[in-house]
Each structure stands twice: as structure tokens, then as C-alpha cells.
ZASEDO-588752 format. One line per field, with one value per residue (C-alpha): x, y, z. Coordinates in Angstrom, 2 decimals. Layout:
<sites>
X <- c(X	...)
Y <- c(Y	...)
Z <- c(Z	...)
</sites>
This chain:
<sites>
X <- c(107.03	108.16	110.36	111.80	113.18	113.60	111.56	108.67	104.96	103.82	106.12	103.68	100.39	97.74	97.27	100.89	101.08	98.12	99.00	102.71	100.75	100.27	104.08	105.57	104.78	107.49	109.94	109.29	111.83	114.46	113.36	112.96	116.55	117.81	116.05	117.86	121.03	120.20	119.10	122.18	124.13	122.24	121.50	123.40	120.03	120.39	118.16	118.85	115.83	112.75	109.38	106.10	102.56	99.65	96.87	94.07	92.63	89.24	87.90	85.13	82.91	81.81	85.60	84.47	88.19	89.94	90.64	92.13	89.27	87.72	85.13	87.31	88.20	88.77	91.25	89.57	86.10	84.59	83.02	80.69	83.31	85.81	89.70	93.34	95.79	99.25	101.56	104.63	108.31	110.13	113.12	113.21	114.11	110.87	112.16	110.13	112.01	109.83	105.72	102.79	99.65	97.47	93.77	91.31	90.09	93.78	94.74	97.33	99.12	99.53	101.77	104.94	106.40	106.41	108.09	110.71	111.55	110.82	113.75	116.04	115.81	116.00	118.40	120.68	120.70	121.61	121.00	117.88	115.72	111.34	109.58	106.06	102.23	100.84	98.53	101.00	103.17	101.60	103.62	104.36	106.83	108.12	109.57	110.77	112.35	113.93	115.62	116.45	120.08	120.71	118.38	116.08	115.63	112.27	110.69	106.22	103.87	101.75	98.54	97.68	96.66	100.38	100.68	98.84	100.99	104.22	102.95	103.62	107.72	106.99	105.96	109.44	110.84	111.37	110.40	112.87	112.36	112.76	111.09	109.21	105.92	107.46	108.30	109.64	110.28	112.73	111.57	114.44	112.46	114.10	115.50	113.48	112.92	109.42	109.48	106.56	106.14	103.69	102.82	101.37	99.54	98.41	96.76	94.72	93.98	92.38	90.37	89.08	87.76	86.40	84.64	83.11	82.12	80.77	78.71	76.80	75.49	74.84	72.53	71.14	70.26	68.34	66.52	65.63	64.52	62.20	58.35	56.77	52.84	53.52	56.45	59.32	58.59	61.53	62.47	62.86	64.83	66.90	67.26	68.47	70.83	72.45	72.37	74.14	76.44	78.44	78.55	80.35	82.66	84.72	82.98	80.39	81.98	82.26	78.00	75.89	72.50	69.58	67.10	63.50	62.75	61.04	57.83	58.10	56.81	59.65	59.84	61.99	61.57	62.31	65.12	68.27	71.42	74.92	78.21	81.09	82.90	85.92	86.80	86.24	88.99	91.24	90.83	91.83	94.89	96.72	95.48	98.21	100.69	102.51	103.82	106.69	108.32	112.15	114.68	117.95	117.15	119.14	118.38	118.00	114.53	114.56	116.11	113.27	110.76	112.19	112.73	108.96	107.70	109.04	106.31	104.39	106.81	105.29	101.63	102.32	103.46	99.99	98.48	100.05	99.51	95.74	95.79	98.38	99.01	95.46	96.53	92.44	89.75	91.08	88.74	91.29	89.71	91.91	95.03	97.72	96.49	95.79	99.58	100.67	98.72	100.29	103.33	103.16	101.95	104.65	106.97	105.38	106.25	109.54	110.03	108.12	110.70	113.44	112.27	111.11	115.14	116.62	114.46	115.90	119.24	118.44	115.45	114.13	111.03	109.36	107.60	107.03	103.13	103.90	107.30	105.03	102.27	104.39	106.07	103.12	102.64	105.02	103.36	104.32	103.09	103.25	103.32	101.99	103.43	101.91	104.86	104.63	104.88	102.12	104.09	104.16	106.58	105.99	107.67	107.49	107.58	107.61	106.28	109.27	109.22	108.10	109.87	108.15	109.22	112.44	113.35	112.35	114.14	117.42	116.84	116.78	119.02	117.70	117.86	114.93	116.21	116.57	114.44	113.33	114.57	112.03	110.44	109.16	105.99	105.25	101.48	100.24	101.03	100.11	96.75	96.47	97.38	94.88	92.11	93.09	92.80	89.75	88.31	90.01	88.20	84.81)
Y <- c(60.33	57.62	55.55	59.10	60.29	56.58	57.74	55.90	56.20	58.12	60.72	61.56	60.61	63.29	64.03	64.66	67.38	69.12	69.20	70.45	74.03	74.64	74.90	76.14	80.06	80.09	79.53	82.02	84.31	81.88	79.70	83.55	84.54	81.08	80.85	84.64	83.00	80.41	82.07	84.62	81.34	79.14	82.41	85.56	87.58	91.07	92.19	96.10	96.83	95.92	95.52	96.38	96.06	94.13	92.02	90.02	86.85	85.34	82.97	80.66	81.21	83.67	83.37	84.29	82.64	84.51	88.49	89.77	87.99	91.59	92.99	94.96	96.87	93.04	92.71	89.46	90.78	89.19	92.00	89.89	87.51	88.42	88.73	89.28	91.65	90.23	92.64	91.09	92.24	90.64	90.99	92.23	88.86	87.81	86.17	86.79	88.18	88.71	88.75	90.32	89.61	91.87	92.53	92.75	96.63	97.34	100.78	100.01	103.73	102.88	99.25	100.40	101.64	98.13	97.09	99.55	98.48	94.74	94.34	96.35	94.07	91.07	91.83	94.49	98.23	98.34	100.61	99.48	101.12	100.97	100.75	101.33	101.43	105.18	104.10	102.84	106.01	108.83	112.35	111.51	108.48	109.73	112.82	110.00	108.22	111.20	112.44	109.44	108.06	106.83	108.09	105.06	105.85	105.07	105.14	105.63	106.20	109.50	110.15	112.34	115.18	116.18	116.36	119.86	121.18	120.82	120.89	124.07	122.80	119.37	121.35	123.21	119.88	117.32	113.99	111.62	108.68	105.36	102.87	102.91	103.48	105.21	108.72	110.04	113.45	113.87	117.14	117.61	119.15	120.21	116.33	114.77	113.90	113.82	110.92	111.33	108.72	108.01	105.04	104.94	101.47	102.07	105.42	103.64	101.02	103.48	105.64	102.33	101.34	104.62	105.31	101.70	102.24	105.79	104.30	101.35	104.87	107.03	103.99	103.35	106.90	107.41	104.27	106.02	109.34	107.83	108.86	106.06	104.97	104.87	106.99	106.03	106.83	109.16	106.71	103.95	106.55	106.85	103.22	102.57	105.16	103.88	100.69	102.36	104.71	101.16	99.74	102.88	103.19	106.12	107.22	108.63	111.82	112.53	113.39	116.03	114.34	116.95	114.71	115.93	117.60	115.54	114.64	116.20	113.63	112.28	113.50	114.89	118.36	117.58	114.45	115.39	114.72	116.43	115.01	116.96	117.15	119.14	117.37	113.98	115.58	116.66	113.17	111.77	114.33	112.58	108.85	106.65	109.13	107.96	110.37	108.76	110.09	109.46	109.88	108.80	106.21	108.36	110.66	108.82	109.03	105.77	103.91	105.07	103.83	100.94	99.90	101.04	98.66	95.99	95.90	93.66	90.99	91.48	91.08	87.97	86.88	87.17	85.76	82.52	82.72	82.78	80.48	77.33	77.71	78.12	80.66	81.38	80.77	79.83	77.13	77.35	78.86	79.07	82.01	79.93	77.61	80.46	81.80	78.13	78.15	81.27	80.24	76.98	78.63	81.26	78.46	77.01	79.82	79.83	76.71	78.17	81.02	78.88	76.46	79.33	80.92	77.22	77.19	80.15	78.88	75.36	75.97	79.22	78.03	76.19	77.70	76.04	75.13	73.25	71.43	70.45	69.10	67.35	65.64	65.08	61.83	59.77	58.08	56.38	52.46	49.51	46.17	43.53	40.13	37.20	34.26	30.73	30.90	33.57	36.51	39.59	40.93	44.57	46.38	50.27	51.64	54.86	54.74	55.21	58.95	58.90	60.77	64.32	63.50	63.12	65.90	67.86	66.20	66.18	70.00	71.11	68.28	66.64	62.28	60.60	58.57	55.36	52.91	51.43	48.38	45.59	45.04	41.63	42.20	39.80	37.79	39.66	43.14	42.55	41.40	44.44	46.79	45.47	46.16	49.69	50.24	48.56	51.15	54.12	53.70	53.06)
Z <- c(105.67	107.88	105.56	103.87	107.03	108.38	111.58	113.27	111.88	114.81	113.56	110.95	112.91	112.36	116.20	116.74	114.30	114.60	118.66	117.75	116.33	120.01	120.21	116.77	116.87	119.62	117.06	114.30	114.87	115.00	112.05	110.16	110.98	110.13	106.26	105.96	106.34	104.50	101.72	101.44	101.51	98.89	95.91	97.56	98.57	99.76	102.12	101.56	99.98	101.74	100.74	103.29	102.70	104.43	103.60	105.66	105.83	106.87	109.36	109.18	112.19	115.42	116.37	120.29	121.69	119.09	120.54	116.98	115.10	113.96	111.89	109.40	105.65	104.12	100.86	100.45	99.79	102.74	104.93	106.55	108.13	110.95	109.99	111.00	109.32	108.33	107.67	105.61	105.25	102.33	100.13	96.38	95.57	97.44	100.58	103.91	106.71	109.30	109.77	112.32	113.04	114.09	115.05	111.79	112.64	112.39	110.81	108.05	109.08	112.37	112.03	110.55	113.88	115.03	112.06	112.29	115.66	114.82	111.84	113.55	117.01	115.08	112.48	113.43	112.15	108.46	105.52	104.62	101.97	102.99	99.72	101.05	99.01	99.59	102.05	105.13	106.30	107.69	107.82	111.29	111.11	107.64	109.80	112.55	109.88	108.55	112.19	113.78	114.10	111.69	109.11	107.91	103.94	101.86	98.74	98.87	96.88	97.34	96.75	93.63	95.03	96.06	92.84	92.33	95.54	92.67	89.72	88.65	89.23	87.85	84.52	84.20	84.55	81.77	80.69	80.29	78.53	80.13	78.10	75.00	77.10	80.84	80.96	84.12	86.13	89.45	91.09	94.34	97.55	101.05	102.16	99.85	95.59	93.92	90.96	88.80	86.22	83.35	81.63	78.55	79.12	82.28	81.31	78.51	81.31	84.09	80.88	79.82	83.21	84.30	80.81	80.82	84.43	83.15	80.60	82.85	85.16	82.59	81.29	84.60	84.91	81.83	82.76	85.92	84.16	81.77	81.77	83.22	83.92	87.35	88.12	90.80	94.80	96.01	98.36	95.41	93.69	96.14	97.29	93.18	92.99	96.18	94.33	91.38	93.42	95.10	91.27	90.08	92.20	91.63	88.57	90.66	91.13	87.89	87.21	89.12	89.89	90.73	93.14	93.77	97.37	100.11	98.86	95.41	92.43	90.89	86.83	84.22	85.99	90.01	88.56	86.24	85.60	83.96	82.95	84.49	81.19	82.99	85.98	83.74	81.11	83.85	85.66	82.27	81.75	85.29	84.44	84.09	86.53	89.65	92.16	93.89	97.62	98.30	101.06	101.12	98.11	95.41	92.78	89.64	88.75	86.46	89.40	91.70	89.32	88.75	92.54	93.48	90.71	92.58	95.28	92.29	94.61	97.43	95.86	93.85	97.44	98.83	95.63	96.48	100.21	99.48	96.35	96.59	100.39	101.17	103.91	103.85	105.23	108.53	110.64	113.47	117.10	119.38	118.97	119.22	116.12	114.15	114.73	113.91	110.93	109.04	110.14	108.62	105.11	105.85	105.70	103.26	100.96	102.30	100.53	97.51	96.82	97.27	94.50	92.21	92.84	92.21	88.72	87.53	87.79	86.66	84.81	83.77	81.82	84.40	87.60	91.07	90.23	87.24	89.13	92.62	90.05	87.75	90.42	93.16	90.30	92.21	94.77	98.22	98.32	100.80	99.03	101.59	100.54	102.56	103.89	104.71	108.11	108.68	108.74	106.12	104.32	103.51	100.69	100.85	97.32	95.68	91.89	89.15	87.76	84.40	81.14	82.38	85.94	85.20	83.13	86.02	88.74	86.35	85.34	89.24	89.62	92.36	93.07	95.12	97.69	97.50	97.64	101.10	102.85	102.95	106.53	107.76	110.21	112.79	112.33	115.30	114.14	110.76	112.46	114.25	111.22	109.33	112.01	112.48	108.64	108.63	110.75	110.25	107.10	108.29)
</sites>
């Protein structure tokens, strides 16, 4: 890093960065409203639709100097380990504009507010579209966002079971077709448009999974049910069905289980069992069905659809927070490392997008794992070449691309640097080099 930016070594010393996290969450605003700039300047992004959703991330550890280190609901599958919530902002195109952290018991329905307030202060009122998972508005700040001045517009997904409060309008309504597998419905209400769509695939996706889940029960149960020598204790019953009850999931709701009274014996009389064949058909009849929520996004229902899909951004996002970035677990103790550390993975991506938009200009077939692979081949080397007179002459190297290498780097089209000037190190230093090696390595 040294000889690339022509700086001194200590530049790049471990120490030195890891103590310059203390200082860098200071700037995240600034460095946030710069890359927007940037980014409008380098591939023209728009930032008036925006994307919101939240994930969490893990810490290794009691984390007792760490206040928003909480027990919490944990996307990562970790329940036993304390968290923080990061809730994201980020363009269609996939560029971050701004970031919170917040305590790991956070309530997902009660962070947009900040949000709100947070773009707005740092980037100036606009007419911004809020395309939003079901889960993250309540009723409350939709209304806000519908009365205040101006009016901020969204697009969410609802839950479901607002679907029976219309459905008797939704079936006067049409399909139209917008794909060989989507089928979509715009239903206008008060201020307001209902989108439902259907997709064919993802209806065959959500039977298979619920019937396959269906299956595994109805097995366990009949395992449970059978005559045995020594029949099942009530409490061992009940202890196995809890066991079955968490691997179902969902599919629970869909059998009536009979259980035997407090100390009644446990047989095919006191324990039964019944397939609710109707609410499994009508559970079927709405699989693959999303009910979308609209205001002030327009009224073309195939539009709608077609913006709300693009929250798949904003997931693939976290996917490569957590993956390449390595965003979790985080060792870090102290808050102000923690901060430092998503921001430095936030930046990270930052640098991600930006290669991933340069590709598909320069090179649509490749993606930014296979380019930072490909290229982490060429390597940074100091030649040591021993003179006459006791001193060394040091060559700093980086190895020649090779045929793959340099396809990419002429696809992008990007030039290394060049090469180096040779440096000529006194005997003393070279001396005194040598011994910090030597036990750096020890």
C-alpha cells in the first residue's frame, strides 16, 4: 500500500488503522453524501425511488461495553447471541444512501420515522417514492406520510388478510396479464390503489413447501399414535409435539390435534388427529398472491409490481454484507469500533456496486466476485538484492497479470500503475528490517 500511493509504510501499519476506527464514524454522513454525487456523476443514478428494509448482525461475546448489543428476533439465525439492527436505505440501482444502527430488541415498525426525517435532513426534500416489506409501516406513519407537506408517496406490501376486507371488489376486477406467469389486479381506494398480483411459480413454490412440511407432521403424528408396549407419558407427548410444532412451522395450523386430559393414559381414544381439508384448500387458493399498498406511486398496476419486485436489491445487498464483506460476526467491544466496522463494510460495498455498475457497461458477463478473485493473483513483492559495499538494494514488484488477468483489466479498462522505483537501503536499516521481520514472525 505504501509504494501504490507512494506514502510511508507506517501509513499502512496495522496499529494505525485499527486506531483510526475510533475516528471514522464521524464522517459517515459526509463520505454518504459525497459517493451520491459521485455516483450520479460516474452512471447517472436516480435516487427517486428508495428502497427500506433492515437486517441484524451478531457479536461474538457478553458485549457488557456495548449498550445496543441486545438479545433480539435475529435474521441471522443466532438467537442465542446479542445483535444490532441496521436499517439500510438504498437506490433501485443498489447504491446506499444513508444507514442506522440501532439496539438489537429494536421494533422494525417503529424506525422509519427516523428515516423519514434522516433523508430529508441530509438530502433535501424531493419526490421520493418508499418501497417498504409489509412488516415496517404501521397505519400510523402511513397516515403521517399521507398528510404531511408535501405528501411522501410509498409502495408496501400488506399482509394477506387485507385481502378478505376487498375481495369481494378485487373479484369484479380483472386480471391482466403481465408476463407469461404474473397476473395482476389495481383495485383504486379513497387516496390509495390495492395491486394484487399472482405468480404462477411462486404459487407452486409455497404448495410445495407447505405440503412437504405437511407430510413430515402428519408422519410424526402417526408415529406418535401408534399402539405401543409401553405407551407415551402425557408430558412426553407433549414435550414431542412441541418438538414437531417448531419443525412445521406454519403448517401447524392446518391439523386439529385432540390431546388426552391431565392424567388420562395416552391411546388411540384420549390422542387424535384431523386434517383441516378447507382451510388447507383455501390457504392453497391465495398461495402465490401479493397484495400491494400505493400512494402517490401511480396507477399502473404492472408498474407497481414491477417497482415492488425491486426490493430483491436491497436483499442481495445484505447477502453480500454478510458473505464477501464479512459484516458478521462482529468481535469488536467497544461502540465506537462497532460503528467503524459497518461503516467500513458499508464502504466496502460502496465500492462493490460501483464495480458491479462499471461491469455492466464494460462487461456484462462477469460479476464483482469473479473480477476481485481473478485479479487478487497479482501479488505485491520486495526483491532484496545484496551490494558490494554492504548496502541493499530493494526492488518492489508486483507480479505481471496473466492472459485471464488481463482480459479483465482491458474489459473494465483499467492500467496498473507502474512499476516502482528501485530504493537503495542503508546497511543499518536493512539490519534493522531484517530483525523486525524476524520477530514479527516468531
Amino acid at each position: 500500500m505504501d509504494q501504490l500511493l507512494d506514502e510511508d509504510f507506517a501509513v499502512a501499519a496495522k496499529n494505525r488503522l485499527y486506531e483510526c476506527l475510533d475516528r471514522l464514524d464521524a464522517h459517515r454522513g459526509a463520505l454518504l453524501t459525497h459517493l451520491q454525487a459521485r455516483w450520479k456523476d460516474l452512471f447517472g443514478a436516480t435516487y427517486n425511488l428508495l428502497l427500506y428494509d433492515l437486517t441484524s448482525s451478531y457479536f461474538e461475546g457478553e458485549m457488557e461495553q456495548a449498550p445496543k448489543a441486545k438479545h433480539g428476533y435475529s435474521r441471522d439465525r443466532r438467537p442465542d447471541c446479542r445483535q444490532v439492527i441496521i436499517a439500510v436505505v438504498l437506490s433501485v440501482e443498489g447504491f446506499p444512501l444513508a444507514y442506522e444502527i440501532m439496539p438489537g430488541n429494536t421494533n422494525d415498525k417503529t424506525t422509519l420515522r427516523l428515516f423519514l426525517e434522516k433523508i430529508q435532513a441530509q438530502y433535501g426534500q424531493a419526490n421520493r417514492i418508499w418501497i417498504m416489506d409489509r412488516g415496517v409501516p404501521t397505519e400510523e406513519i402511513l397516515k403521517e406520510m399521507r398528510q404531511s407537506d408535501p405528501p411522501v408517496s410509498y409502495l408496501v406490501g400488506t399482509p394477506r388478510a387485507r385481502w378478505d376486507q376487498f375481495k369481494e371488489e378485487f373479484e369484479k376486477v380483472p386480471w391482466q396479464k403481465l408476463r407469461e406467469t404474473i397476473e395482476v389486479k389495481l383495485l383504486a381506494q379513497d387516496q390509495e390503489v390495492y395491486v394484487l398480483a399472482k405468480s404462477q411459480g411462486r404459487r407452486e413454490k409455497e404448495t410445495a413447501i407447505r405440503r412437504r412440511k405437511l407430510v413430515k407432521l402428519l408422519r410424526t403424528l402417526r408415529v406418535l399414535r401408534r399402539t405401543r408396549q409401553r405407551p407415551w407419558r402425557r408430558d412426553t407427548l407433549l414435550h414431542k409435539l412441541g418438538a414437531a410444532h417448531k419443525e412445521a412451522g406454519r403448517a401447524w395450523a392446518f391439523v386439529k390435534i385432540i390431546l388426552p386430559a391431565a392424567r388420562q393414559p395416552v391411546n388411540r381414544q384420549t390422542f387424535s388427529f384431523e386434517l383441516l381439508k378447507d382451510k388447507l384448500r383455501e390457504a392453497e387458493h391465495r398461495d402465490g398472491h401479493y397484495l400491494l399498498r400505493a400512494f402517490g406511486a401511480g396507477d399502473q398496476a404492472g408498474s407497481l409490481w414491477e417497482m415492488y419486485m425491486q426490493l430483491s436489491e436491497i436483499e442481495a445487498a445484505f447477502k453480500t454484507l454478510k458473505s464477501d464483506l464479512q459484516l458478521r460476526p462482529i468481535r469488536h467491544h467497544l461502540e465506537q469500533r462497532i460503528e467503524a466496522h459497518i461503516l467500513v463494510c458499508f464502504l466496502a460495498y460502496c465500492l462493490h456496486v460501483s464495480l458491479r455498475k462499471r461491469l455492466q457497461a464494460h462487461a456484462p458477463g462477469l460479476t464483482p466476485r469473479a473480477v476481485l478473485e481473478t485479479l487478487s493473483g497479482i501479488l505485491m513483492l520486495d526483491v532484496h538484492l545484496p551490494l558490494a559495499d554492504g548496502r541493499e538494494l530493494v526492488l518492489s514488484r508486483y507480479t505481471q497479470p496473466e492472459p485471464e488477468q488481463r482480459l479483465v483489466l482491458e474489459k473494465l479498462p483499467w492500467e496498473l500503475p507502474p512499476q516502482p522505483p528501485p530504493r537503495i537501503r542503508a546497511q543499518e536499516a536493512s539490519a534493522a528490517l531484517k530483525s523486525t521481520e524476524t520477530k514479527s514472525k516468531m
